[in-house]
RODOVO-37355 format. One record per residue (C-alpha): residue number from 1; residue in one letter; z, y, x. Coordinates in pm, 1 decimal. Layout:
N
     k   r          z          y          x
   NUM   a          Z          Y          X
...
This chain:
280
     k   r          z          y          x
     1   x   -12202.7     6611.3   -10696.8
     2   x   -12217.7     6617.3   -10323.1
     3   x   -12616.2     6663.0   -10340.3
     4   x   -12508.6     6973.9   -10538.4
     5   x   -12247.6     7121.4   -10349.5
     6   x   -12478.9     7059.1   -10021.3
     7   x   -12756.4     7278.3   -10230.3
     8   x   -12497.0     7551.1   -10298.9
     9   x   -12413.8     7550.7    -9937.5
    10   x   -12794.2     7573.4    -9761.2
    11   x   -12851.0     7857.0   -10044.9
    12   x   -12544.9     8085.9    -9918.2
    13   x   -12633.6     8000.6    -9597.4
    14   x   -13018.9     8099.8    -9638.1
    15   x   -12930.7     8390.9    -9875.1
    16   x   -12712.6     8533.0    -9557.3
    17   x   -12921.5     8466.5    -9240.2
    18   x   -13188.5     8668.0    -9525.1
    19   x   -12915.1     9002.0    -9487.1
    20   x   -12889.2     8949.7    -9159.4
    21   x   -13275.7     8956.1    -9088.7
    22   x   -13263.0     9285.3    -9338.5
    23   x   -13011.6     9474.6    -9125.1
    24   x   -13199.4     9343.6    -8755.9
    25   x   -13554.3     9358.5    -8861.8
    26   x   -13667.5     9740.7    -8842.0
    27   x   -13844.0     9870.3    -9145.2
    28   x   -14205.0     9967.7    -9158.6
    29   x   -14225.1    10326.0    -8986.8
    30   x   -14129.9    10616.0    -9198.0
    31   x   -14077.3    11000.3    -9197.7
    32   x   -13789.5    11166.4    -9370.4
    33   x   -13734.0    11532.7    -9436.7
    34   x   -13457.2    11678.4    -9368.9
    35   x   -13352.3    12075.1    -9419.1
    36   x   -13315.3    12321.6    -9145.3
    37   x   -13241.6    12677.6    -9183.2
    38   x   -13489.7    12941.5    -9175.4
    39   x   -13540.2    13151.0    -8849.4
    40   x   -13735.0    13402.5    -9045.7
    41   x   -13496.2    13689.8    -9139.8
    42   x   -13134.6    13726.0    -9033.7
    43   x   -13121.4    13771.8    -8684.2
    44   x   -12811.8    13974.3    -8674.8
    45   x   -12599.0    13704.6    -8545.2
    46   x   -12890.1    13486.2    -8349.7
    47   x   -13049.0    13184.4    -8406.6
    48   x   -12798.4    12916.6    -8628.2
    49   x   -13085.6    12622.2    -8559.9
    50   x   -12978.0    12719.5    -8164.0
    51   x   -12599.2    12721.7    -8194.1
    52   x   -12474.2    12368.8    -8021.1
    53   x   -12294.9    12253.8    -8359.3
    54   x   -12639.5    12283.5    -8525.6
    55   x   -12825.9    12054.5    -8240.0
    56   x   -12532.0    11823.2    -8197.5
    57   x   -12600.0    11748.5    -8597.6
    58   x   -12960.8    11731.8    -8516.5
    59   x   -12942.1    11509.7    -8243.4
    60   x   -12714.2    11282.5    -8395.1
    61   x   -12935.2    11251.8    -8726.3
    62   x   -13204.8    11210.0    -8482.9
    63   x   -13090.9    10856.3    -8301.0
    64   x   -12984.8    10750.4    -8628.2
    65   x   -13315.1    10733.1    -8785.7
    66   x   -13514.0    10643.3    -8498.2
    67   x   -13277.0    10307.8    -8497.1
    68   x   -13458.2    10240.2    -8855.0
    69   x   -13790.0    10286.4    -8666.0
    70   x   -13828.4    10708.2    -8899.1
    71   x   -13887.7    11025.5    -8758.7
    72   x   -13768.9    11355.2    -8907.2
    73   x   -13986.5    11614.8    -9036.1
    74   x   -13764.1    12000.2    -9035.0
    75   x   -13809.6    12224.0    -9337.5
    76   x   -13601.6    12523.1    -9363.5
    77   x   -13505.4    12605.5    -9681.8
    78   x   -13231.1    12809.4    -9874.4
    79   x   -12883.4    12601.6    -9925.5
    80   x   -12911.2    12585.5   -10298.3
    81   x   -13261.6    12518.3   -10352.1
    82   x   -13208.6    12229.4   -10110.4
    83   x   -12932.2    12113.8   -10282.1
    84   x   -13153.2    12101.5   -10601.1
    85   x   -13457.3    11917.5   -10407.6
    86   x   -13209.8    11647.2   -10234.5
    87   x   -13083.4    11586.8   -10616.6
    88   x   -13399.6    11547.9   -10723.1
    89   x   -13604.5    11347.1   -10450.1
    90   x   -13765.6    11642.8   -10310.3
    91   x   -13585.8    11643.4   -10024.9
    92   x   -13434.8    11345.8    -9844.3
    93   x   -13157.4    11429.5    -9620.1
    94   x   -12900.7    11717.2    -9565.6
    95   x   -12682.4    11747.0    -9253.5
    96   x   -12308.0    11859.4    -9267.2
    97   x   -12250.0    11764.0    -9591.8
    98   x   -11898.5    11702.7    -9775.7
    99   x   -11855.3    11423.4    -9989.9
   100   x   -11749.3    11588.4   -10349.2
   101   x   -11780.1    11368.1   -10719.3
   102   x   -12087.0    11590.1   -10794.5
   103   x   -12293.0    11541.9   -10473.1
   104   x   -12199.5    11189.0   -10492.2
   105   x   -12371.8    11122.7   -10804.8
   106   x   -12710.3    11168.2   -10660.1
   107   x   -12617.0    11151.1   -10243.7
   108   x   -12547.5    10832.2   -10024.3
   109   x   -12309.1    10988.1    -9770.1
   110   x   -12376.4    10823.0    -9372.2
   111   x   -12101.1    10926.9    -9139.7
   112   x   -11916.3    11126.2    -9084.3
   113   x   -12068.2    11290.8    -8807.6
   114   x   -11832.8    11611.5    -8795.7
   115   x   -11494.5    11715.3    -8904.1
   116   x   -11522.3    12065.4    -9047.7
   117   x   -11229.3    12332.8    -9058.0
   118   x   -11371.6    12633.4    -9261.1
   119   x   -11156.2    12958.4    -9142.8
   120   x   -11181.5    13259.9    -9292.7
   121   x   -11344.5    13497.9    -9055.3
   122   x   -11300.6    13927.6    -9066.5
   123   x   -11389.4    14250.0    -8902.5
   124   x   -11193.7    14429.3    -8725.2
   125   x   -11121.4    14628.2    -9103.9
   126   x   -10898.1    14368.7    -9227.3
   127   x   -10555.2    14360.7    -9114.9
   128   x   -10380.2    14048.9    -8911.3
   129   x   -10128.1    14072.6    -9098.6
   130   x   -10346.4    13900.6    -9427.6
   131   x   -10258.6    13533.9    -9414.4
   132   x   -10364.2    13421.4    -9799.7
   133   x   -10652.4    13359.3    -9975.2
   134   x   -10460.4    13580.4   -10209.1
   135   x   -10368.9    13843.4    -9972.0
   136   x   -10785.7    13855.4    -9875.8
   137   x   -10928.7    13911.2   -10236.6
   138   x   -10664.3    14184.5   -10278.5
   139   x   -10874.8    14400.3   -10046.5
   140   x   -11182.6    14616.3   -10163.6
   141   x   -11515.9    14431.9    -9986.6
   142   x   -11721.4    14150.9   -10031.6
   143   x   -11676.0    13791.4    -9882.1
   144   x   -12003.7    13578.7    -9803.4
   145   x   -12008.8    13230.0    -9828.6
   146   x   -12317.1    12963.2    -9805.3
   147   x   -12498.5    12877.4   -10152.5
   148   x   -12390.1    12559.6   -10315.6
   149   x   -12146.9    12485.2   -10003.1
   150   x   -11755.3    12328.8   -10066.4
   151   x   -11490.3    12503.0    -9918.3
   152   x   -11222.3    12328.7   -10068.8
   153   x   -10965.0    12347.5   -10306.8
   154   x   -10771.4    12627.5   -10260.3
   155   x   -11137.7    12809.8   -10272.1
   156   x   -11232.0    12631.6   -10592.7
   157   x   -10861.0    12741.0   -10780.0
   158   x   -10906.9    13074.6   -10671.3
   159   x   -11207.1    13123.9   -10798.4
   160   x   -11135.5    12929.8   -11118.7
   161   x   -10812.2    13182.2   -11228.6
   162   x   -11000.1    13450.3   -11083.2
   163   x   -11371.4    13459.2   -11231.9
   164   x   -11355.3    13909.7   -11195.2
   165   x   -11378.0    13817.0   -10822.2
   166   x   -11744.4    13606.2   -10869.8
   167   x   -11918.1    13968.4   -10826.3
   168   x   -11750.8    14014.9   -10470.1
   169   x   -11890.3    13694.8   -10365.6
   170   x   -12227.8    13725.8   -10177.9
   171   x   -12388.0    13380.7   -10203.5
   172   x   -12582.2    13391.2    -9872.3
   173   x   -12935.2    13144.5    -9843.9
   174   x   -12737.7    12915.7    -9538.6
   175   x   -12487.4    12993.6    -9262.0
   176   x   -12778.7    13226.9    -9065.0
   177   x   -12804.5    13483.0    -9325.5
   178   x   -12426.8    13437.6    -9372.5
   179   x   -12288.5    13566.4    -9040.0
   180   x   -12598.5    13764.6    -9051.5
   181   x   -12375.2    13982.8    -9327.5
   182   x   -12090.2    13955.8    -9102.6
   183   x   -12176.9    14062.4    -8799.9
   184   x   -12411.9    14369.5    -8956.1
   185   x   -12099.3    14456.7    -9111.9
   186   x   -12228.7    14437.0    -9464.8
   187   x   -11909.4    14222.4    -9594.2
   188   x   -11557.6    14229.0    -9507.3
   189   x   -11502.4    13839.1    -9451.4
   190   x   -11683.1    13546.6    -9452.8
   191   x   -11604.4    13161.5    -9477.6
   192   x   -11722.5    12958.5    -9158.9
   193   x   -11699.4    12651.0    -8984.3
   194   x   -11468.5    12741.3    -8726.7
   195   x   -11690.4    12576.1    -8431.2
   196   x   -11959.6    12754.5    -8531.1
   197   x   -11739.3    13095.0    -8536.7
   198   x   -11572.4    12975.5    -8184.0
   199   x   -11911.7    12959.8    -8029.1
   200   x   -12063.8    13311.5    -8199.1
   201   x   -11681.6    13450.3    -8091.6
   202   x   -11782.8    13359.1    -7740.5
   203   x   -12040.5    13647.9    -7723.2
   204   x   -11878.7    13946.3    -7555.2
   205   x   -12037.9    14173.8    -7805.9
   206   x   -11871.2    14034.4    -8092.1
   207   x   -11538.0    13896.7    -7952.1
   208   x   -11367.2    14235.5    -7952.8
   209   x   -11465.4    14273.0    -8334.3
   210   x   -11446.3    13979.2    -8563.4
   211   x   -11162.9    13688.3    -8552.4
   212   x   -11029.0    13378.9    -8705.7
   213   x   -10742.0    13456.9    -8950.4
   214   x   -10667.3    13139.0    -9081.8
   215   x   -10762.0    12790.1    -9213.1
   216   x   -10846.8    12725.0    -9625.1
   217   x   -10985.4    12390.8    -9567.5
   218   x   -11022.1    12037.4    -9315.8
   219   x   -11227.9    11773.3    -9386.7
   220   x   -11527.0    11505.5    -9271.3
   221   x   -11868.3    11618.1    -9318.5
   222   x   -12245.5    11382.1    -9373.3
   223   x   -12577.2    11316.0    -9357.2
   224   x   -12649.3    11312.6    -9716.2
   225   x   -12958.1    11104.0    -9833.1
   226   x   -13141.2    11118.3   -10188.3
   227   x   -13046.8    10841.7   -10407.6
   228   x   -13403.5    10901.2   -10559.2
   229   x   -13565.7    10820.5   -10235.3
   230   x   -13364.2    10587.9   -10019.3
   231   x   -13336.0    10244.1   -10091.3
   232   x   -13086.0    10025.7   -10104.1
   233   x   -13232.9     9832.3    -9759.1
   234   x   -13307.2    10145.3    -9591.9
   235   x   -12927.0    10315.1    -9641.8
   236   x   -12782.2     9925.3    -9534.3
   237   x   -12995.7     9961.4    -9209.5
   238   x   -12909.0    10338.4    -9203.5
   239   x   -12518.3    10220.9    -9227.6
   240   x   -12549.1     9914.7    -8987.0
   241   x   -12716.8    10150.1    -8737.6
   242   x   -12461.9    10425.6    -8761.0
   243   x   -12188.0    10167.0    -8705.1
   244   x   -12355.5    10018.7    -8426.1
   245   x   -12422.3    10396.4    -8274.7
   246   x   -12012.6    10457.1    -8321.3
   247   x   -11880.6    10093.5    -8223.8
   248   x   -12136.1    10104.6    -7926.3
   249   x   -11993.9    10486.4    -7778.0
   250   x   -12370.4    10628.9    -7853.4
   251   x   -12194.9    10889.1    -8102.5
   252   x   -11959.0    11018.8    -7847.0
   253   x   -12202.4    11036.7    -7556.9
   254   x   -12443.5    11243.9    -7775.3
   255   x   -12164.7    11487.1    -7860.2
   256   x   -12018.0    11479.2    -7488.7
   257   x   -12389.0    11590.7    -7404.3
   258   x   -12374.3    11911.8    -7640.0
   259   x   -11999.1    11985.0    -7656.6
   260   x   -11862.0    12219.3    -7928.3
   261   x   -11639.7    12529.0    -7828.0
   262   x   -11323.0    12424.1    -7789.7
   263   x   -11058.5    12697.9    -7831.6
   264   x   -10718.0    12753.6    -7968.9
   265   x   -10689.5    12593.7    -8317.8
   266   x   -10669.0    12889.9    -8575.2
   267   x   -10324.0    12838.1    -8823.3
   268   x   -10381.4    12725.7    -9168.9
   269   x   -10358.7    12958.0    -9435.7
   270   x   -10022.1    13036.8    -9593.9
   271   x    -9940.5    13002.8   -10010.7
   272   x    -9838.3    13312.5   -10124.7
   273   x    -9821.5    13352.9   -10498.6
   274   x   -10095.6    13564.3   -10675.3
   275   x    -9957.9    13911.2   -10828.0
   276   x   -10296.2    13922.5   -11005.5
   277   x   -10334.6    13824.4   -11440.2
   278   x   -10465.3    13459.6   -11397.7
   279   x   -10496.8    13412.0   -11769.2
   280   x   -10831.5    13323.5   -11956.2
């Protein structure tokens, strides 16, 4: 009996110096792609790859795969068709991702690297005064919002009682051709993450003619890695390494380096009831 227990005892002990090895030991070199958006049309609103919330998720995503001795290769692609690849194993990571039942089901989620307020932002056409959801889509005009992104549930009801409104909806190819639409004054409002509008808001030309009118949604945001082409040793080094990068300060030096705009916090949105026919 003792000979047996001592024979349990060496194997947990062998089987867990083994994970530890796993999670030290760098894996053999590697390249992983990752989706950037495309500089090639769109230019109303400047360069979205140069904004300092895009290379803040960039950098980060950088140091974390360089920990697990990989190196990124950039491919800009539309949202949804990158969606579609990192589902099925064309595509291995997306950055500023939120975790949803549906993306988990083929994502591993590292993170988060980015909490993400989506405002609502508008030209100078819509009135201050419009504090709803409701109150917005009772205006004539369009409203642009990325392909495939999550902008939370009051979003997702809305649209769900409201399917007439799906035509209004402009599904833009990422966030470049998105305030592209905005700023070219081609739609009325558009959905945003509001430190991406802070920092476009900080150009004098556009300041005077677009703002914030409220919040529809808070929450953490990814890296999100294909379950059809991350293993489960790679994501437990890819884990380990992002806990070490957080525990160790390496997260919040890297985001001290490229600060985000930091202005007054736009107020959330208000409920006010629909006086539109929600039946179907």
């Amino acid at each position: 009996m003792r000979r047996c227990t001592l024979l349990a005892a060496l194997y947990s002990a062998a089987m867990f110096l083994l994970s530890t090895v796993v999670l030290a030991e760098p894996l053999a070199q590697c390249q992983l792609t990752v989706r950037v958006e495309s500089e090639q049309q769109h230019s109303a609103a400047g360069s979205y790859n140069n904004t300092q919330v895009s290379q803040q998720y960039y950098a980060l995503l950088n140091t974390l795969v360089s920990k697990v001795n990989c190196t990124l290769l950039l491919v800009d692609l539309p949202a949804g068709r990158a969606m579609k690849m990192l589902e099925d194993g064309q595509l291995d990571i997306m950055v500023g991702m939120s975790e949803t039942d549906e993306r988990a089901s083929y994502s591993y989620f590292v993170g988060p690297h980015h909490i993400e307020r989506m405002v609502v932002v508008a030209s100078e056409r819509v009135p201050d005064s419009v504090k709803s959801l409701q109150q917005l889509v009772e205006l004539d005009g369009t409203i642009s919002v990325a392909d495939g992104a999550y902008y939370g549930p009051l979003w997702q009801q809305l649209l769900q009682d409201n399917p007439a409104l799906i035509p209004r909806i402009f599904a833009a190819a990422g966030n470049q051709q998105k305030l592209a639409m905005l700023v070219s004054g081609r739609v009325m409002a558009s959905l945003e993450d509001e430190a991406t509008v802070d920092e476009l808001l900080e150009q004098n030309d556009l300041q005077h003619a677009y703002r914030k009118l409220f919040v529809i949604h808070e929450n953490p945001v990814y890296f999100a890695f294909s379950q059809k082409t991350i293993d489960n040793t790679l994501l437990k080094q890819l884990q380990h390494a992002w806990q070490l990068m957080v525990s160790s300060g390496e997260v919040s030096q890297i985001k001290q380096q490229i600060p985000l705009a930091q202005p007054q916090k736009t107020d959330p949105a208000v409920f006010v009831a629909s006086t539109r026919n929600t039946s179907h």
